[in-house]
MITI-285342 format. One record per atom (N, C-alpha, C, CB): x, y negated, z; residue number from 0; atom name; residue in one letter. Coordinates in Angstrom, 3 decimals. Atoms other than C-alpha are relative to their C-alpha. Glycine has a CB too. Layout:
# residues N
X  Y  Z  NUM  CA  A
...
# end
This chain:
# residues 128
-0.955  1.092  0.072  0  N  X
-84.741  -13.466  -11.291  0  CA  X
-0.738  -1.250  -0.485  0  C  X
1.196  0.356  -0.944  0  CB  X
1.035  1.107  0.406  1  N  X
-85.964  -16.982  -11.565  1  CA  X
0.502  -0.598  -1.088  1  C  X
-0.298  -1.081  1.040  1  CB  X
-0.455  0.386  1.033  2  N  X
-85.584  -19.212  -14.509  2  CA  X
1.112  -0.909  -0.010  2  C  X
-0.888  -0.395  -0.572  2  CB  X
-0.643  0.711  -0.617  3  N  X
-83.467  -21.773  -12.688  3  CA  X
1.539  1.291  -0.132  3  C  X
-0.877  -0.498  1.543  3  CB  X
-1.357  -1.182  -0.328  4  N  X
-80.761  -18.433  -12.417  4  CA  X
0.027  0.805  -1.960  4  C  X
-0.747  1.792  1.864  4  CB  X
0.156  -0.574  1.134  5  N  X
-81.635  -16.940  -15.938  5  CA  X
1.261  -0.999  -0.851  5  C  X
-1.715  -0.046  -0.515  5  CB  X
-0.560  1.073  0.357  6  N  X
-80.473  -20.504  -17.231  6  CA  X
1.578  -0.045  0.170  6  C  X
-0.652  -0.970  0.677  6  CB  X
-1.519  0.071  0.204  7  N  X
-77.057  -20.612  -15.385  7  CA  X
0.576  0.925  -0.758  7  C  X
0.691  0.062  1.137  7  CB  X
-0.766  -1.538  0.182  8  N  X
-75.929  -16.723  -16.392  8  CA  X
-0.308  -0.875  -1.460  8  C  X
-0.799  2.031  0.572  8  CB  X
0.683  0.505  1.247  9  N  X
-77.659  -18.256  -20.360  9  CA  X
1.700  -0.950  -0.373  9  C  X
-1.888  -1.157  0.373  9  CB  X
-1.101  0.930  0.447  10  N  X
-74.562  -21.189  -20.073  10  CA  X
1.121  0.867  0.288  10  C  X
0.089  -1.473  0.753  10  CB  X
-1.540  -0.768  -0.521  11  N  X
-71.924  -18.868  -18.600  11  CA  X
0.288  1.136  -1.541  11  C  X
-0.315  1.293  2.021  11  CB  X
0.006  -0.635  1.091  12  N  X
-72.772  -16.603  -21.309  12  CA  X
0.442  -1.237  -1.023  12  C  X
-1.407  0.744  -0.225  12  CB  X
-0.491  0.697  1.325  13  N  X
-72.626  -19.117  -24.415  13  CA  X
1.447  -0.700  0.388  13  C  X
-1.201  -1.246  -0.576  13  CB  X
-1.201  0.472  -0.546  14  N  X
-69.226  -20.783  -22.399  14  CA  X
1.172  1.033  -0.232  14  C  X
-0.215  -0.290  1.481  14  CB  X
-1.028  -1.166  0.174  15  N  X
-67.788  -16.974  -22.916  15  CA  X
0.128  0.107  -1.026  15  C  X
-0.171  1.206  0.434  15  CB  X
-0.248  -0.905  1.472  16  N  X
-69.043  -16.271  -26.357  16  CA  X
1.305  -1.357  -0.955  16  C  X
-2.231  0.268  -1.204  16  CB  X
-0.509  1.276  1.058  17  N  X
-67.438  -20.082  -27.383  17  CA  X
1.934  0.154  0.406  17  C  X
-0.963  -2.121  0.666  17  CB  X
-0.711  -0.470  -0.604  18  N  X
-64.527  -19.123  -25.169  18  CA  X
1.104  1.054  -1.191  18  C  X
-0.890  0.579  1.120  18  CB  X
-0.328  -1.865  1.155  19  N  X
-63.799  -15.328  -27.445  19  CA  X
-0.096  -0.620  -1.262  19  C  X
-1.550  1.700  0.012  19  CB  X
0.044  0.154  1.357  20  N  X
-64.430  -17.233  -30.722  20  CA  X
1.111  -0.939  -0.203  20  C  X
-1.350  -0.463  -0.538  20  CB  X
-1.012  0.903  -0.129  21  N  X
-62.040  -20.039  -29.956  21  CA  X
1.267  0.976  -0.071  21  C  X
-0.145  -0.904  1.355  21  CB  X
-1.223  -0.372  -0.360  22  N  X
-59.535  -17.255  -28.909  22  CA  X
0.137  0.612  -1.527  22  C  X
0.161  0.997  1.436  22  CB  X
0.246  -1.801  1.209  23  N  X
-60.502  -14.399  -32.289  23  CA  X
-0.388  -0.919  -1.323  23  C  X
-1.968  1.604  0.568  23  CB  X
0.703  0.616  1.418  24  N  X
-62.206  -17.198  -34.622  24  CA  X
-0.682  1.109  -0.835  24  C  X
1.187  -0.729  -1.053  24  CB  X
0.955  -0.829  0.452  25  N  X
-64.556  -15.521  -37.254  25  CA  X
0.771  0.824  -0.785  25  C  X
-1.122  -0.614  -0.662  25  CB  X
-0.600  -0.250  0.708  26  N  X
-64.241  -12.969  -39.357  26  CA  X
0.480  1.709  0.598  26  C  X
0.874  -1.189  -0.198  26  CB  X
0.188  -1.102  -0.169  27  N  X
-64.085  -9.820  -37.432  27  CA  X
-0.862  1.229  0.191  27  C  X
0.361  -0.103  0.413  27  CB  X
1.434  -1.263  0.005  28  N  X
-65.822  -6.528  -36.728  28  CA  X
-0.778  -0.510  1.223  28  C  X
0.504  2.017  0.333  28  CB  X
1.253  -0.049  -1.303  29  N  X
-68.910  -6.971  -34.347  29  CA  X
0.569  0.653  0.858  29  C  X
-1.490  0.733  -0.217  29  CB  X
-0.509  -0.605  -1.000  30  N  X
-67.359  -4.315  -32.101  30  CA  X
1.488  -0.708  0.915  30  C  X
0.220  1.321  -0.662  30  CB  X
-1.288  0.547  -1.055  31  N  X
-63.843  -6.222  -31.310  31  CA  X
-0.613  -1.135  0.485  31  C  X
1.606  -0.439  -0.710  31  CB  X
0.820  0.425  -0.806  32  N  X
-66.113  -9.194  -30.322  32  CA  X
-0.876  0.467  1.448  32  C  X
-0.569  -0.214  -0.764  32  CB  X
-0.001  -0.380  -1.154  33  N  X
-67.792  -7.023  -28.243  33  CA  X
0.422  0.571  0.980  33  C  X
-0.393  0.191  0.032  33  CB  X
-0.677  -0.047  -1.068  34  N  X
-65.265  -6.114  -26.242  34  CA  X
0.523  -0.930  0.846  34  C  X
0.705  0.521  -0.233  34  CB  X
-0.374  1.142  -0.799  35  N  X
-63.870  -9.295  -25.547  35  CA  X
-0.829  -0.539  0.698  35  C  X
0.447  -0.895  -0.592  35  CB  X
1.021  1.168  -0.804  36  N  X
-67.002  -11.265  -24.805  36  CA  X
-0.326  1.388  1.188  36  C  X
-1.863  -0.861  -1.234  36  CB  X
-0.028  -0.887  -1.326  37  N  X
-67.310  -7.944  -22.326  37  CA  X
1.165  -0.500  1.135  37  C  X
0.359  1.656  -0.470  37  CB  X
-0.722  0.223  -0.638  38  N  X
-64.444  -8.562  -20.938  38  CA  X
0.282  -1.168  0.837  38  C  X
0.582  0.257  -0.544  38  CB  X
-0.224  0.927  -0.659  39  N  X
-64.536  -12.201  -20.602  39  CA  X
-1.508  -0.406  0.735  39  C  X
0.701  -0.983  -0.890  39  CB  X
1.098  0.238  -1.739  40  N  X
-68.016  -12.269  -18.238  40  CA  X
0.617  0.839  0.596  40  C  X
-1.889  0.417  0.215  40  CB  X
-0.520  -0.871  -1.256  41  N  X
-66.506  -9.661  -16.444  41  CA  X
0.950  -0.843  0.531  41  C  X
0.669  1.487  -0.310  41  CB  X
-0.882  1.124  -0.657  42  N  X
-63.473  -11.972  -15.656  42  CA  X
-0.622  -1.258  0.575  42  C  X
0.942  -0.493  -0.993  42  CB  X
0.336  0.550  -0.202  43  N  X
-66.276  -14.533  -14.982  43  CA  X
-0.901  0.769  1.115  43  C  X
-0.153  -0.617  -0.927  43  CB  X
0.217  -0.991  -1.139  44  N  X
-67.467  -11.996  -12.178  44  CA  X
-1.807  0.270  -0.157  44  C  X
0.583  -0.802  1.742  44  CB  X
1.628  -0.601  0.160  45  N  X
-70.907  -10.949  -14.151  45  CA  X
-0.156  0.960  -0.252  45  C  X
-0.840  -0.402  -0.812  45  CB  X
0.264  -1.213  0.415  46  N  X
-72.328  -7.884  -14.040  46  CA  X
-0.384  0.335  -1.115  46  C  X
-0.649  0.430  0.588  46  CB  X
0.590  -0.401  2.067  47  N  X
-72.211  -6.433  -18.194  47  CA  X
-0.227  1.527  0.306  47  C  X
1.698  -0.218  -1.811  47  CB  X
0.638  -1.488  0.251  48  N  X
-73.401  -3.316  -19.115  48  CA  X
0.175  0.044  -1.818  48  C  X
-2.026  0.120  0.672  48  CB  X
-0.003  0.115  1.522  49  N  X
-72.351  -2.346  -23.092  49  CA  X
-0.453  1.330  -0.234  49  C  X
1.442  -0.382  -0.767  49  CB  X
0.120  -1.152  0.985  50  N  X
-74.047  -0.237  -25.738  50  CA  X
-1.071  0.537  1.220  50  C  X
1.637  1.063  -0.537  50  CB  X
1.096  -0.320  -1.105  51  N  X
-77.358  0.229  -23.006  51  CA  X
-1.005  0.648  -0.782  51  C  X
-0.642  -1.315  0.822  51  CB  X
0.831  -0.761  0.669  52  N  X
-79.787  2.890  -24.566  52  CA  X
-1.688  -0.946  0.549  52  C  X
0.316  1.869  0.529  52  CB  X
1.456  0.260  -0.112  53  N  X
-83.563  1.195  -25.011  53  CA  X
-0.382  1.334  -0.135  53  C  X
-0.688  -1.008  -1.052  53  CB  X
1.067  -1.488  0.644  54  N  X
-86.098  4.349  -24.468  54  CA  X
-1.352  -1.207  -0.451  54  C  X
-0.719  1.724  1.800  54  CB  X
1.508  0.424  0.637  55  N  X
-89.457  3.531  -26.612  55  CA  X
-0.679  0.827  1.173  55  C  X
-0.473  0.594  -1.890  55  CB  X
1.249  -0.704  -0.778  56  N  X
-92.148  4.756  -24.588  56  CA  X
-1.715  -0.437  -0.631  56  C  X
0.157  -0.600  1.805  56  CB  X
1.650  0.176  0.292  57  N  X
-95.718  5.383  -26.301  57  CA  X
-0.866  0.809  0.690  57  C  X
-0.402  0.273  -1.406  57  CB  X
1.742  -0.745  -0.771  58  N  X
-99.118  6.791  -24.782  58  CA  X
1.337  0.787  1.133  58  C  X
-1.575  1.747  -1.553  58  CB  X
-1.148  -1.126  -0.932  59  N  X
-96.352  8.009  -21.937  59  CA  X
0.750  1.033  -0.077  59  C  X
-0.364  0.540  0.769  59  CB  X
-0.934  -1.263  0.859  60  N  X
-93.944  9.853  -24.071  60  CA  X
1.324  -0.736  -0.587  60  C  X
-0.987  0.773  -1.546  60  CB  X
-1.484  0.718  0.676  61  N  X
-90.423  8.688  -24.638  61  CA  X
0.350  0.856  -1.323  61  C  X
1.544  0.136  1.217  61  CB  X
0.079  -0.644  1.656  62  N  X
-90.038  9.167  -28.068  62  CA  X
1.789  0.140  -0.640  62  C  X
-1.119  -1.466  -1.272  62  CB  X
-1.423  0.243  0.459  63  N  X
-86.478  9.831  -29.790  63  CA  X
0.496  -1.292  -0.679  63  C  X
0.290  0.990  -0.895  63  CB  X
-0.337  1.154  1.224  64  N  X
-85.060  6.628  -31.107  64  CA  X
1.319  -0.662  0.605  64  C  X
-1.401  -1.357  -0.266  64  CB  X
-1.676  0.076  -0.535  65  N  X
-81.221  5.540  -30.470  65  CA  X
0.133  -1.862  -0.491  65  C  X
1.483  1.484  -1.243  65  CB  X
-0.115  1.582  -0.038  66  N  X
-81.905  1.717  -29.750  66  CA  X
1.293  -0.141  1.404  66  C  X
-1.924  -0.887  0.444  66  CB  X
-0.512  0.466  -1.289  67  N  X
-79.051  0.222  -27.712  67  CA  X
-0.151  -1.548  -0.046  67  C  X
1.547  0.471  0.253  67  CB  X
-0.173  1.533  -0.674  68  N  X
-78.556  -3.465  -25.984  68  CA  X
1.564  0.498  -0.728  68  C  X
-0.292  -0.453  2.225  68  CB  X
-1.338  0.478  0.116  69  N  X
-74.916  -4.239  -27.241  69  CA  X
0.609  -0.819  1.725  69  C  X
-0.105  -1.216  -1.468  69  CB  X
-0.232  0.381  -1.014  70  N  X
-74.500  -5.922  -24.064  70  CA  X
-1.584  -0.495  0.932  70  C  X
1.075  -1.011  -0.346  70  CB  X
1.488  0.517  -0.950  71  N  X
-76.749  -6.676  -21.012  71  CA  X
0.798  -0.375  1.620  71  C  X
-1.558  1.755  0.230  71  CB  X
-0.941  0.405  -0.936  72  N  X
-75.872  -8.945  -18.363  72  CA  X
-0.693  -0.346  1.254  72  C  X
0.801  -1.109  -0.499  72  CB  X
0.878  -0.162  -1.507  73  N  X
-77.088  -8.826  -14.511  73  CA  X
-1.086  0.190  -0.433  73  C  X
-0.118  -1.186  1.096  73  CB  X
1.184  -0.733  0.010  74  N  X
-79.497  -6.353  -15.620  74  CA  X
-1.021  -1.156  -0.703  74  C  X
-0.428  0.561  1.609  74  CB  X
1.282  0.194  0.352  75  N  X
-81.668  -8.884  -17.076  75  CA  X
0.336  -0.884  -1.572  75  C  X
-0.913  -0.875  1.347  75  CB  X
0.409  0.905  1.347  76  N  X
-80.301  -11.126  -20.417  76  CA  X
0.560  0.779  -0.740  76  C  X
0.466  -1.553  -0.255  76  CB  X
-0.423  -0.985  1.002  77  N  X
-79.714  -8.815  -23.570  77  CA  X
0.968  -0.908  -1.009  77  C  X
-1.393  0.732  -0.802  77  CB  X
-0.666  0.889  0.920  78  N  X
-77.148  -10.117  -25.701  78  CA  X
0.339  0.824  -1.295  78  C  X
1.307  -0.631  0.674  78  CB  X
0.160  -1.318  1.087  79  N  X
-77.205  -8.648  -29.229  79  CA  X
0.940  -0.977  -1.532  79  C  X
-2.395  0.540  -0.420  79  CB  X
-2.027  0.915  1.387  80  N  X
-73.635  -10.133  -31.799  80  CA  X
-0.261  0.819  -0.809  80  C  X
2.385  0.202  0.477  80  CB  X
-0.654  -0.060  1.348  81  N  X
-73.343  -10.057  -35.145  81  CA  X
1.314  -0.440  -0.290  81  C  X
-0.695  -0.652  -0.821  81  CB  X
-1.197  0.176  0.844  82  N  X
-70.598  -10.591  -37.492  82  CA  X
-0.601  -0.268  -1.112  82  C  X
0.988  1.117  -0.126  82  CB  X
0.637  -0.349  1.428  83  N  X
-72.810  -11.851  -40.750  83  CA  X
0.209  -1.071  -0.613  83  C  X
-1.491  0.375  -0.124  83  CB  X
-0.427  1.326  0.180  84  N  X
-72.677  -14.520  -42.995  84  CA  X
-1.438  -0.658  0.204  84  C  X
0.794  -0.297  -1.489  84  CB  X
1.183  0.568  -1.189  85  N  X
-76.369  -15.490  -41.819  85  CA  X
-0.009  0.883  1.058  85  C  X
-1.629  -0.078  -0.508  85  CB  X
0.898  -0.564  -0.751  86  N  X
-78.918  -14.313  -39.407  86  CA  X
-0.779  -0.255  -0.737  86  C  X
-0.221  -0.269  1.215  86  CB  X
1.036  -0.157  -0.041  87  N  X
-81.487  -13.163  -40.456  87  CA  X
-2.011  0.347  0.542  87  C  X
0.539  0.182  -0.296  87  CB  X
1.168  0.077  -0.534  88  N  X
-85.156  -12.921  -39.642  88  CA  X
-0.153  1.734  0.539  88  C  X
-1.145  -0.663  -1.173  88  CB  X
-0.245  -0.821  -0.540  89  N  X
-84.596  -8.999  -38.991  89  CA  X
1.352  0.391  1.259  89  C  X
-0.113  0.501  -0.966  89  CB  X
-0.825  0.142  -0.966  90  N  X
-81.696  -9.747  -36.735  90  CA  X
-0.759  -0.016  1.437  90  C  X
0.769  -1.191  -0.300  90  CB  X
0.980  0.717  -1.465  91  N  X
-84.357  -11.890  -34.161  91  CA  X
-0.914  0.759  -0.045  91  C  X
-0.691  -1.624  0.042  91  CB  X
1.255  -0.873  0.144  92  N  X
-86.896  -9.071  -34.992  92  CA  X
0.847  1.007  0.825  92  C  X
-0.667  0.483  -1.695  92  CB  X
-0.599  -1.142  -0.392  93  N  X
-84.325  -6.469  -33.780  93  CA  X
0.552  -0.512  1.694  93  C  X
1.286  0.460  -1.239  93  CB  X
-0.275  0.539  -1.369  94  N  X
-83.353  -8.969  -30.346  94  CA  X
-1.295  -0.090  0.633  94  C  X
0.730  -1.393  0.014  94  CB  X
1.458  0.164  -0.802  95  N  X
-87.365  -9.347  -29.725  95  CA  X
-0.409  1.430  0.421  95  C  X
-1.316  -0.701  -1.026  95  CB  X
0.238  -1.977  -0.125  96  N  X
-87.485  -5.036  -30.369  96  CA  X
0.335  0.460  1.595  96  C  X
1.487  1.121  -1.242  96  CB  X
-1.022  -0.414  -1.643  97  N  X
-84.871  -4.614  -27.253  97  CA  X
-1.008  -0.875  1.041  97  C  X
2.213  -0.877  0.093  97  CB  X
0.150  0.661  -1.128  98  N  X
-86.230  -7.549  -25.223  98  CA  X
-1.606  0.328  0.306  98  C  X
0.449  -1.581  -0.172  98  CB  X
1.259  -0.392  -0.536  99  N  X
-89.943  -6.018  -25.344  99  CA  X
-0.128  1.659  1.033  99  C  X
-0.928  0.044  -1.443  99  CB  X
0.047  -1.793  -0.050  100  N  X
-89.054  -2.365  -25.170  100  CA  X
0.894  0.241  1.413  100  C  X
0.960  0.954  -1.676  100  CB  X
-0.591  0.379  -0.582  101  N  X
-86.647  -3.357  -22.641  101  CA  X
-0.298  -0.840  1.624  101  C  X
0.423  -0.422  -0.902  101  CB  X
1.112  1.164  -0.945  102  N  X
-89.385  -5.729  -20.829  102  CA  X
1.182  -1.273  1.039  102  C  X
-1.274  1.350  1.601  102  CB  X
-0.451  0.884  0.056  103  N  X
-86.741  -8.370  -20.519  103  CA  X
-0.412  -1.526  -0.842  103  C  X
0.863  0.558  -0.189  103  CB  X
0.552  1.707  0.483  104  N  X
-87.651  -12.392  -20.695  104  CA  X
0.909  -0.801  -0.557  104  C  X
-0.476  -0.971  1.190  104  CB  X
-0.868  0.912  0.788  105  N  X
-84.499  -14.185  -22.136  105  CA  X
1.159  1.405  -1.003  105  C  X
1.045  -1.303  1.422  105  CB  X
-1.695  -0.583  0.573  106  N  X
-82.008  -12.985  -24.875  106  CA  X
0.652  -0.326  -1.143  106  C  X
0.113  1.418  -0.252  106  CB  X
-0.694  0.997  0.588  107  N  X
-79.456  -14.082  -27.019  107  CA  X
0.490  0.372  -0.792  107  C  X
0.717  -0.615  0.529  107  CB  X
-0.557  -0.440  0.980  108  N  X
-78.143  -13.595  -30.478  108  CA  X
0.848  -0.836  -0.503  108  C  X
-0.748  0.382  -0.774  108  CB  X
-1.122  1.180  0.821  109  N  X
-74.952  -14.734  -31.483  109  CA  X
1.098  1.082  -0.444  109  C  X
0.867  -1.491  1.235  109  CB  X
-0.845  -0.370  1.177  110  N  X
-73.118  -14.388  -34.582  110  CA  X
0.997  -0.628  0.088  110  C  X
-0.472  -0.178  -1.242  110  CB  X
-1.405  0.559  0.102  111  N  X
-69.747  -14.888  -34.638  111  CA  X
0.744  -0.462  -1.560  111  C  X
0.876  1.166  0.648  111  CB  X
-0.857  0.283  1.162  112  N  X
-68.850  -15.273  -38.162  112  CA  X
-0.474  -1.061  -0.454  112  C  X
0.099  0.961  -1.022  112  CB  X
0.140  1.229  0.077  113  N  X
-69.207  -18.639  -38.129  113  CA  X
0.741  -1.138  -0.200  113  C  X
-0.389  -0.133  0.689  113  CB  X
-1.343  0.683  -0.750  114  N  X
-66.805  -21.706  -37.995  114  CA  X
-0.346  -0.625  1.466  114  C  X
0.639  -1.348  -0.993  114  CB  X
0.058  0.486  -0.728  115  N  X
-68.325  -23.435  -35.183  115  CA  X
-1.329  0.964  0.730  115  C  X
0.070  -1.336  -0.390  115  CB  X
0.536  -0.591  -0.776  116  N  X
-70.089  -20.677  -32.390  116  CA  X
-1.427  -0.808  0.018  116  C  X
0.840  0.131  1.175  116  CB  X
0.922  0.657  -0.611  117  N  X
-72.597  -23.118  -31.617  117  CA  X
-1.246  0.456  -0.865  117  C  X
0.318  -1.528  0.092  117  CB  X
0.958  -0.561  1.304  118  N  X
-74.264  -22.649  -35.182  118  CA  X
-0.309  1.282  0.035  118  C  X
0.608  -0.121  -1.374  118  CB  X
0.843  -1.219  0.539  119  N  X
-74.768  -19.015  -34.928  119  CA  X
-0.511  0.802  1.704  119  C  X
1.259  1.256  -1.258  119  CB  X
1.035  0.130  -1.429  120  N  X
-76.533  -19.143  -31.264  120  CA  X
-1.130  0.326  -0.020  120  C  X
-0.247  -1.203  0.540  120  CB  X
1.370  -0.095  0.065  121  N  X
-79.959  -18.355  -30.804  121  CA  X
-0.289  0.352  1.075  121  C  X
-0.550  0.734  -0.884  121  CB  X
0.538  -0.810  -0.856  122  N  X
-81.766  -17.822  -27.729  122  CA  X
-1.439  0.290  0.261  122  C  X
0.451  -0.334  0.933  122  CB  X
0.872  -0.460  -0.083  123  N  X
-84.743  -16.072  -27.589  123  CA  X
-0.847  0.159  1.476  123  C  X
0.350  0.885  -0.605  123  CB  X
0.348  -0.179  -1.429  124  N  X
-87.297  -16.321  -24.676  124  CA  X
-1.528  0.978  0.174  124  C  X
-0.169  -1.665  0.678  124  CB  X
1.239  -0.442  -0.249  125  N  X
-90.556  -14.327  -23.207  125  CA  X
-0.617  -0.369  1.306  125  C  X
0.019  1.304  -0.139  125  CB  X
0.301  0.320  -1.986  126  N  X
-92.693  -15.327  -20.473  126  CA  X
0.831  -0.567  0.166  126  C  X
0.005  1.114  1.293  126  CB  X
-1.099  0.666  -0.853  127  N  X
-89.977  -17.920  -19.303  127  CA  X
-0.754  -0.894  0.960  127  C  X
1.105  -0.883  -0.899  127  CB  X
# end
């Protein structure tokens, strides 16, 4: 997918998550967020995928480890919501984990417990 297409799905996404926070405001569980913001790209006719198992793979051995994507959208941008009163620096450590292990180039962390969505945004890129 090119970056020119990464980009639109990138605004459609943050248009949904601002969308679900406007409707829920902050202040809930991470999980009822992620249903809605599921729900509302799907009503925006994008392919989601929730709760997507990362396998690790070392020296060619998938190793046990129970990483998921929280959401993943036309197969290629990982989107990984909180509910916190920051983000932290293990948050974007745990969105770079998925998006290597994953071998995905854009992805996006947003915290909802915020007052204004915009502030708890982040998008993360590789190779773009």
């Amino acid at each position: 997918m090119n970056n020119e297409e990464l980009n639109r799905i990138s605004g459609i996404i943050l248009d949904s998550a601002i969308e679900v926070h406007k409707q829920l405001g902050p202040g809930l569980l991470e999980s009822v967020y992620e249903l809605c913001l599921f729900k509302e790209l799907r009503l925006r006719k994008l392919f989601v995928e929730r709760q997507v198992q990362v396998p690790v793979i070392y020296k060619s051995e998938q190793l046990d480890a129970d990483f998921r994507i929280d959401l993943l959208v036309e197969k290629e941008v990982i989107i990984e919501l909180k509910a916190v009163e920051i983000i932290l620096a293990v948050h974007e450590a745990q969105l770079l984990t998925y998006m290597k292990l994953a071998d995905k180039r854009l992805g996006l962390l947003i915290n909802f417990n915020v007052p204004r969505l915009i502030d708890g945004f982040r998008r993360k890129v590789l190779n773009f």
